[in-house]
C-alpha positions in Angstrom: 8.0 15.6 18.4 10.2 18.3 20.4 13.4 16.6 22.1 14.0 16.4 25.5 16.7 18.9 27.1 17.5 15.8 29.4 20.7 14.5 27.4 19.7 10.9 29.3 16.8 11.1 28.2 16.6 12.0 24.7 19.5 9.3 24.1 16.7 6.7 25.4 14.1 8.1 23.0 13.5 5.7 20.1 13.1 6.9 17.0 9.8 7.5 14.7 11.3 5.1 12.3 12.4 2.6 14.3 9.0 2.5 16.5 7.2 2.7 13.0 8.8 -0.9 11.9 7.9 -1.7 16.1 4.5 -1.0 15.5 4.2 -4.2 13.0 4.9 -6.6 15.5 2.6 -5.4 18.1 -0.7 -4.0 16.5 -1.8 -3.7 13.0 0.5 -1.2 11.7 -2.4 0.4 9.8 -5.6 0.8 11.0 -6.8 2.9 8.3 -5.7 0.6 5.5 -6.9 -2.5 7.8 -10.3 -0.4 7.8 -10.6 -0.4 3.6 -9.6 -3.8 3.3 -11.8 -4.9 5.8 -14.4 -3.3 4.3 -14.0 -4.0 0.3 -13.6 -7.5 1.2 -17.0 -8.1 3.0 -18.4 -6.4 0.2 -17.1 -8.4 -2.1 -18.4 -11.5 -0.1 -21.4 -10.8 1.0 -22.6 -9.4 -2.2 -20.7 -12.3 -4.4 -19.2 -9.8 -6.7 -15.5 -10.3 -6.3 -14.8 -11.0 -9.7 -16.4 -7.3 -10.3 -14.6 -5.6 -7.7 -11.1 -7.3 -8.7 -12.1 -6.3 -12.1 -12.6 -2.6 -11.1 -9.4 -2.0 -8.9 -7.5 -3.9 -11.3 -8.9 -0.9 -13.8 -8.0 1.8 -11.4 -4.7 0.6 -11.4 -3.9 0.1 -14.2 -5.1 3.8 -15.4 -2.7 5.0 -12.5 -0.2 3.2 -13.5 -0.1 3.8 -17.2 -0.2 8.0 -16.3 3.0 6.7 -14.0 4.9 4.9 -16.4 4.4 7.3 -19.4 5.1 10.2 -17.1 1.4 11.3 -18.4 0.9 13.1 -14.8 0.3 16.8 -15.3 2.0 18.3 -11.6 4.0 16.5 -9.0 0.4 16.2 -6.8 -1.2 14.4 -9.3 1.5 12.1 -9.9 1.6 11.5 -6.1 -2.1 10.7 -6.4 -1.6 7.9 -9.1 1.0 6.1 -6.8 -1.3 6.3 -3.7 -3.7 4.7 -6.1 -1.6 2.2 -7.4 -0.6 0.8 -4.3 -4.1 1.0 -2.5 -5.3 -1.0 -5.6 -2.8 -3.6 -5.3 -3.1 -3.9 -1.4 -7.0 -4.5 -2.0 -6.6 -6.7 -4.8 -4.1 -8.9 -2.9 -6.7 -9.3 0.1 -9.6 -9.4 -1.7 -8.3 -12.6 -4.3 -8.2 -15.5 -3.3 -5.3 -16.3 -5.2 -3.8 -13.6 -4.1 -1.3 -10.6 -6.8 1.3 -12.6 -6.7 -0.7 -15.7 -8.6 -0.4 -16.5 -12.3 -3.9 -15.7 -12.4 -3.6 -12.0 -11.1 -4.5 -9.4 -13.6 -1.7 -6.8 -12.0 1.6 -7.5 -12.7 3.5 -6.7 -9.4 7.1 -6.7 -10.5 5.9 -4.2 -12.8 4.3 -2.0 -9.9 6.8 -2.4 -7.9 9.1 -1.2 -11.0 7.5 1.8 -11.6 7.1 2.8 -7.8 9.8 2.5 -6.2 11.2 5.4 -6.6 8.3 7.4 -4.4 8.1 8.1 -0.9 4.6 7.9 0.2 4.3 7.9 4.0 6.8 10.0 5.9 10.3 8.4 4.8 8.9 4.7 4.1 8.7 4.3 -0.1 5.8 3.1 -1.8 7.5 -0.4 -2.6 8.2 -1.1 1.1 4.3 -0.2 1.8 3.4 -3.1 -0.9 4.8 -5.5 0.8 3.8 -5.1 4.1 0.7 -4.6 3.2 0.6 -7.6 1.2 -2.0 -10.6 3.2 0.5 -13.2 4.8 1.2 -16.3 2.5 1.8 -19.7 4.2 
């Protein structure tokens, strides 16, 4: 984004971060994520295989997060790779369960997750941990 010369102007400019949190109260804040979980959860319904599909993303993640937490990664791109896994799996498993990844029941142990990523940025300046939880399906 190239600021404005306009010193009046460029002081009224909000920015990307701040119009990033905005965005959440407006519109989904992710289309793209909104897209996958859309998707893997009318699968999972219509074809009556959610156990299989929590069982499989609960897999994936737990592979990534293994490689993340015994530093098993072999470059800085692959270790990037495992987080965006992580917290994709965790996002889907939370929408897709009924229960939800914060339940008893879950088989990924968010505090855990959280733990290990936390340190990572994944989108811009936002860290993974933040993305978790909103991201997370609204409990009431």
């Amino acid at each position: 984004m190239v600021r404005s010369e306009n010193e009046s102007i460029a002081r009224s400019v909000i920015p990307q971060d701040v119009s990033n949190h905005m965005s959440l109260f407006y519109a989904y804040h992710n289309p793209m994520a909104k897209a996958v979980v859309d998707s893997a959860s009318n699968f999972a319904k219509e074809s009556h295989t959610e156990a299989l599909v929590l069982n499989t993303v609960s897999t994936l993640a737990a592979g990534s997060f293994n490689t993340l937490k015994q530093s098993k990664a072999d470059s800085s791109e692959s270790e990037q790779l495992c987080v965006f896994v992580l917290v994709t799996c965790c996002v889907l498993y939370d929408w897709i369960s009924a229960d939800g990844i914060n339940s008893p029941q879950s088989t990924i142990d968010i505090k855990a997750v959280t733990g290990v990523v936390s340190g990572y940025k994944l989108v811009e300046s936002t860290n993974a941990d933040n993305i978790l939880q909103t991201n997370f399906k609204p409990r009431r």
